[in-house]
C-alpha positions in Angstrom: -24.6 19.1 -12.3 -26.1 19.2 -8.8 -24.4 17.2 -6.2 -25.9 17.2 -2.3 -23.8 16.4 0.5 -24.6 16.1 4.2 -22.5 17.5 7.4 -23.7 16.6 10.7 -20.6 19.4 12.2 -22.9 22.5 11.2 -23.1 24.3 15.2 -23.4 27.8 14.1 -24.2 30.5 11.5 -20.4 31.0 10.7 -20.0 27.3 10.0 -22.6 28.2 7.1 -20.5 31.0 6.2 -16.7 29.5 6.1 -18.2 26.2 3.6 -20.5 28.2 1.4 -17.0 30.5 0.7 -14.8 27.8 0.4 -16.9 26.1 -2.0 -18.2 29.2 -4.2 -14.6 30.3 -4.7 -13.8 27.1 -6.3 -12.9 27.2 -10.0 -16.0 24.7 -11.3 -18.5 25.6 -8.9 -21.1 27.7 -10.0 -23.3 28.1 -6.5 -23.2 26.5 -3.0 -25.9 26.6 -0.6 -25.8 25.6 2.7 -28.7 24.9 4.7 -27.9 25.1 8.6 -30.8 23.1 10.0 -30.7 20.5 7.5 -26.5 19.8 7.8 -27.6 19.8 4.0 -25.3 21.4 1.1 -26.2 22.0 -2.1 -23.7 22.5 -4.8 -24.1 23.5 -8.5 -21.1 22.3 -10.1 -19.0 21.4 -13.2 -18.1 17.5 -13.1 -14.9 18.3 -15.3 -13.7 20.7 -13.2 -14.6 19.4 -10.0 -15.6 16.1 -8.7 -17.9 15.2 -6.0 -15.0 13.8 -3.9 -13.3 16.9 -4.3 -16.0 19.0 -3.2 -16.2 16.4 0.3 -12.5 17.4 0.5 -13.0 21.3 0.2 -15.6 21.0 2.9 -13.0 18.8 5.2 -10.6 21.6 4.6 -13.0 23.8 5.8 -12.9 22.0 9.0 -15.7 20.1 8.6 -16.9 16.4 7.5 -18.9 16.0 4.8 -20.8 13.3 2.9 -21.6 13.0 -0.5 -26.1 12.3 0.0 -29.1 11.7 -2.1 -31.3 13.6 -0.5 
């Protein structure tokens, strides 16, 4: 499944860095993708594993909000 959340907190390269990390090393999640002009994050994901909600939280852990999106 592909889920596409939205973070208006993106400032700088390492803000790209620290959510793509936090997100690829969680068990479910196949590949993360963070776009830094866009606030836009793209994550391939298991649903069993790990929910949409979960990944918001993971991002919010990060330090930074998140939003679940459709586009």
């Amino acid at each position: 499944m592909k889920t596409t959340l939205r973070s208006d907190e993106l400032s700088c390269p390492t803000c790209v860095d620290n959510i793509e990390s936090s997100l690829n090393q969680t068990e479910g999640v196949s590949q993360a993708k963070v776009h830094f002009n866009t606030g836009r994050i793209e994550v391939e994901h298991d649903p069993e594993t790990v929910s949409e909600d979960k990944l918001v939280k993971i991002v919010g852990q990060s330090g930074y909000e998140a939003r679940i999106s459709q586009f």
